[in-house]
Backbone as CSV, one residue per row, in Angstrom:
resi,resn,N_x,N_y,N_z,CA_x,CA_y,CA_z,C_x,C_y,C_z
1,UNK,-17.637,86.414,54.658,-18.246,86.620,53.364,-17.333,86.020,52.306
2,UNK,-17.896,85.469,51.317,-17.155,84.784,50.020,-17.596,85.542,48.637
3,UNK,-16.184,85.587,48.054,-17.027,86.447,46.540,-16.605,85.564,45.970
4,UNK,-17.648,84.608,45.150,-16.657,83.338,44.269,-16.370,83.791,42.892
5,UNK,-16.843,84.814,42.349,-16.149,85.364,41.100,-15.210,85.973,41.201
6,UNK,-14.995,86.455,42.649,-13.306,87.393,42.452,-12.589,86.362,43.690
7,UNK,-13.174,85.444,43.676,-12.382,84.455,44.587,-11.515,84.767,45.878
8,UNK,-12.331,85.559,46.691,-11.673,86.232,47.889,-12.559,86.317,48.834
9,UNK,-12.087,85.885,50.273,-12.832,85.893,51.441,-12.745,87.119,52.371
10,UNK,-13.499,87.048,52.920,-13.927,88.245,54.762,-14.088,88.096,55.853
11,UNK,-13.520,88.213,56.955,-13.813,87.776,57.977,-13.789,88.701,58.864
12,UNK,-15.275,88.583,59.234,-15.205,90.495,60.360,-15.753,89.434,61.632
13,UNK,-15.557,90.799,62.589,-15.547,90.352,64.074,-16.388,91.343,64.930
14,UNK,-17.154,90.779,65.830,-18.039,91.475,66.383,-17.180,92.608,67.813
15,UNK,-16.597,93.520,67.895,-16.090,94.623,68.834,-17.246,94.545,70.067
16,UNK,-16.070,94.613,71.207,-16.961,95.097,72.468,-17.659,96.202,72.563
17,UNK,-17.577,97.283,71.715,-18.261,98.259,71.358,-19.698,97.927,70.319
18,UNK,-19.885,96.631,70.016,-20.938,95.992,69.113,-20.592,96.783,67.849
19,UNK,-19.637,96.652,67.443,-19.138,97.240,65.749,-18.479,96.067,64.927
20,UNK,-18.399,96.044,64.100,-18.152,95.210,63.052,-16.264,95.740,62.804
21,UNK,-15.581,94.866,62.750,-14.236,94.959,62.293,-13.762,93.959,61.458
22,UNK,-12.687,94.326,60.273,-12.974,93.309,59.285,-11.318,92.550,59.931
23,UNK,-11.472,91.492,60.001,-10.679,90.585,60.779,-9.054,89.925,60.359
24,UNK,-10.155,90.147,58.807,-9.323,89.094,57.710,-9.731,89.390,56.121
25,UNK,-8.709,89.360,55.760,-9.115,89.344,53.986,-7.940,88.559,53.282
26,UNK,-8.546,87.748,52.145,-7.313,87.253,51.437,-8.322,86.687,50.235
27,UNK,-7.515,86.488,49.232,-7.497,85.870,47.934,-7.480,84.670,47.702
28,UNK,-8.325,83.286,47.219,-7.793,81.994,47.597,-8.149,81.240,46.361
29,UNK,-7.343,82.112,45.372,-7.895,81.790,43.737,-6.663,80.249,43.400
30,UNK,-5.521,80.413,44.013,-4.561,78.984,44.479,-4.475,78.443,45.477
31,UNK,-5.151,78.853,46.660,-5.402,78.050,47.746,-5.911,76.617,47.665
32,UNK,-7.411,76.984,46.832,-7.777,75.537,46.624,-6.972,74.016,45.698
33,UNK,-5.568,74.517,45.062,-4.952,73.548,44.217,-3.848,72.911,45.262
34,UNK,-4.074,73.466,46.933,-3.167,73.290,47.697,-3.791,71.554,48.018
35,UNK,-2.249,70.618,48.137,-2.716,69.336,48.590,-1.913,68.968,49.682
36,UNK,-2.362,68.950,51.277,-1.883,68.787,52.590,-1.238,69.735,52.885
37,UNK,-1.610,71.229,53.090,-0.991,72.447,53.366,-2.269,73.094,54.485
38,UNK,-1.130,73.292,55.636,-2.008,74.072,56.907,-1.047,74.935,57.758
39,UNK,-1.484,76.418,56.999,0.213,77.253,57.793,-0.769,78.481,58.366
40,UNK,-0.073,79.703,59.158,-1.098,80.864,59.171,-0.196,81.383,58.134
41,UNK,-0.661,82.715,58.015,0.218,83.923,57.506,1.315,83.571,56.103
42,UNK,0.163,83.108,55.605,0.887,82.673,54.193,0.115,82.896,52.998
43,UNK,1.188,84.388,52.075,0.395,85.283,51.214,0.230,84.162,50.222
44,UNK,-0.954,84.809,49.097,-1.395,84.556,47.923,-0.273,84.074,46.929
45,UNK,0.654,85.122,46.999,1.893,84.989,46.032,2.776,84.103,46.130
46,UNK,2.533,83.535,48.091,3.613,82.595,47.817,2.762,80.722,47.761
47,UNK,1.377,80.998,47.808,0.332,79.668,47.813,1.072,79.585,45.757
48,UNK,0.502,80.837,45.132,0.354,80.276,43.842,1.958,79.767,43.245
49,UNK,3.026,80.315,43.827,4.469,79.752,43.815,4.367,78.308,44.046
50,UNK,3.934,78.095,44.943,4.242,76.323,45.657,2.744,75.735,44.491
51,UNK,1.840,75.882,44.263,0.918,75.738,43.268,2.191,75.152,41.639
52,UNK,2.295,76.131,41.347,3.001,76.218,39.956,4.357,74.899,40.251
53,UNK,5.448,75.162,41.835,6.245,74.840,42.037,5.590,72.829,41.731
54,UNK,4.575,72.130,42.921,3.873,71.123,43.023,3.305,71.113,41.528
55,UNK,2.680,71.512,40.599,2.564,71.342,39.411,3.511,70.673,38.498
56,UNK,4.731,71.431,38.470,5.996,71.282,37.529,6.393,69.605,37.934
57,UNK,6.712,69.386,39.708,6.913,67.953,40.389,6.594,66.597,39.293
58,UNK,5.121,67.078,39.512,4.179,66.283,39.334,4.445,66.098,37.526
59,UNK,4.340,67.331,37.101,4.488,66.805,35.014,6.110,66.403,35.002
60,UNK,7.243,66.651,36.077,7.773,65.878,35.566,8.659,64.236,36.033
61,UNK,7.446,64.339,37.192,7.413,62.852,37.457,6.815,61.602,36.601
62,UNK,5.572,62.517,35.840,5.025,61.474,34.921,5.680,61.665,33.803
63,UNK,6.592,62.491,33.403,7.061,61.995,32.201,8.240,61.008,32.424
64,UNK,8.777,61.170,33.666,9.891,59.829,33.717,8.984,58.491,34.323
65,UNK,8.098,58.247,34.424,7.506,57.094,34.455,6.695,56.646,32.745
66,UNK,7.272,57.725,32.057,6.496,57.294,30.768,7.358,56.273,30.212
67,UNK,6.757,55.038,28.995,7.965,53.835,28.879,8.432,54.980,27.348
């Protein structure tokens, strides 16, 4: 299941008992600003770190290519 206004996923699993178990949950409101990143078990807090971290790179690579 996807909630795109609170930007967080679900992932349930069908039990040999035919019951529903919820599998997985996470937040992926900085996931999507991720560019060539494929890890398991890697929280929210530390996606939007490397987010902000790859951000900063990047503004201040283009300012030393500015003339």
């Amino acid at each position: 299941m996807v909630d795109v206004d609170a930007m967080t996923v679900w992932v349930y699993e069908y039990t040999q008992k035919g019951c529903l178990r919820l599998a997985g949950a996470r937040a992926w409101r900085y996931d999507r600003y991720l560019e060539n990143y494929n890890i398991c078990d890697l929280p929210p807090e530390v996606v939007e770190q490397m987010i902000e971290d790859q951000r900063k790179y990047k503004l201040e690579s283009s300012e030393g290519r500015m003339p």
